[in-house]
N, C-alpha and C positions, 0 to 999 in steps of 0.2 A: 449427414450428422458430423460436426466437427467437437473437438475438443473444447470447451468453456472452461471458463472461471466464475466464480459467482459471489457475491460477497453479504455477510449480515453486521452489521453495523451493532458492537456491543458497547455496552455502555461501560466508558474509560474511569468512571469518578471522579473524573476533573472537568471544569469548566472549561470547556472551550479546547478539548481534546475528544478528539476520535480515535475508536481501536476500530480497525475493520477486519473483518476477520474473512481472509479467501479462503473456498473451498473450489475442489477440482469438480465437472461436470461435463454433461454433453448437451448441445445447443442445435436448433437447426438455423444459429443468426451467430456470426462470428463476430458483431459488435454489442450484446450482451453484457460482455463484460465493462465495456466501455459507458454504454447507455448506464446503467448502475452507478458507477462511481462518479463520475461528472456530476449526479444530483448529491452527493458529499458537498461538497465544493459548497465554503458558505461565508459569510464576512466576519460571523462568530467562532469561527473555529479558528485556530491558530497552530494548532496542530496536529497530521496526520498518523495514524500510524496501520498500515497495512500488516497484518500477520497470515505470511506464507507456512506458517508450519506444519499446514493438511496438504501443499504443495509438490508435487514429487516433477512437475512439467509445469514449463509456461512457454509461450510460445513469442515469438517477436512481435505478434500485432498486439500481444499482450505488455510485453513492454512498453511498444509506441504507446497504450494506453494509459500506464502507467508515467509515462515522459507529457503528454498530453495532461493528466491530472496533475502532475508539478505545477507546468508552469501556470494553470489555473488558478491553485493552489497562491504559489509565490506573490499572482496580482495581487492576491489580497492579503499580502506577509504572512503568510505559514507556512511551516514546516511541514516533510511528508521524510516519514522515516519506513522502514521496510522491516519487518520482521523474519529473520531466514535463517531457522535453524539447520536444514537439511545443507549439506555439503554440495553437493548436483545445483542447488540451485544460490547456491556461493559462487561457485566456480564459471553458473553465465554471468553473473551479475561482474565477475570482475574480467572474464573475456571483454563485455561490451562496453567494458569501464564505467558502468551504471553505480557499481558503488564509489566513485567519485561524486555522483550526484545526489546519492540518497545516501544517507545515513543507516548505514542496518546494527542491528542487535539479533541476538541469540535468541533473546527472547522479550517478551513483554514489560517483564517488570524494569528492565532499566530504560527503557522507553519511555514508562508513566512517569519515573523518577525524574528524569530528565525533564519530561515537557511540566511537572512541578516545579520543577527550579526556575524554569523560564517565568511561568507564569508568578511565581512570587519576588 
């Protein structure tokens, strides 16, 4: 049994915006996480936005996973923004200099804010 991540897909109130919402779990398939969010990935969507805030751990293959959904993502111009309130999971994000790659927020609402402006 390893450590998962799992995600439910809520509904943003924008067109053409995803909130996805991780939670922590346990798996006995260490790509779970990955299988799940690949089928996000869509030509109507424009932009992503992952919320870690049930998060306290992620692990590197979950990163890769996360790096792998970018550039998915990017083929088809959208954005993927990251939600991370917790400190612990600031502090990998800016060891592996991932927040040079994603965009994070604190939390949700200036996320929606943002990908509204975009879309208007």
């Amino acid at each position: 049994m390893v450590q998962a991540l799992y995600t439910t897909r809520k509904d943003s109130g924008i067109e053409g915006v995803s909130l996805i919402d991780v939670q922590e779990g346990n798996s006995w398939n260490e790509d779970d996480f990955w299988n799940e969010i690949r089928g996000y990935v869509g030509p109507a969507t424009r932009a992503y936005g992952f919320d870690f805030s049930q998060v306290r751990h992620c692990s590197s293959s979950d990163l890769a996973d996360l790096l792998k959904f970018r550039k998915q993502a990017m083929m088809n111009s959208a954005t993927v923004a990251l939600i991370v309130p917790e400190e612990n999971m600031k502090d990998v994000l800016n060891i592996t200099r991932l927040d040079r790659l994603f965009r994070v927020y604190d939390t949700p609402e200036p996320f929606l804010c943002d990908a509204r402006k975009r879309r208007d």
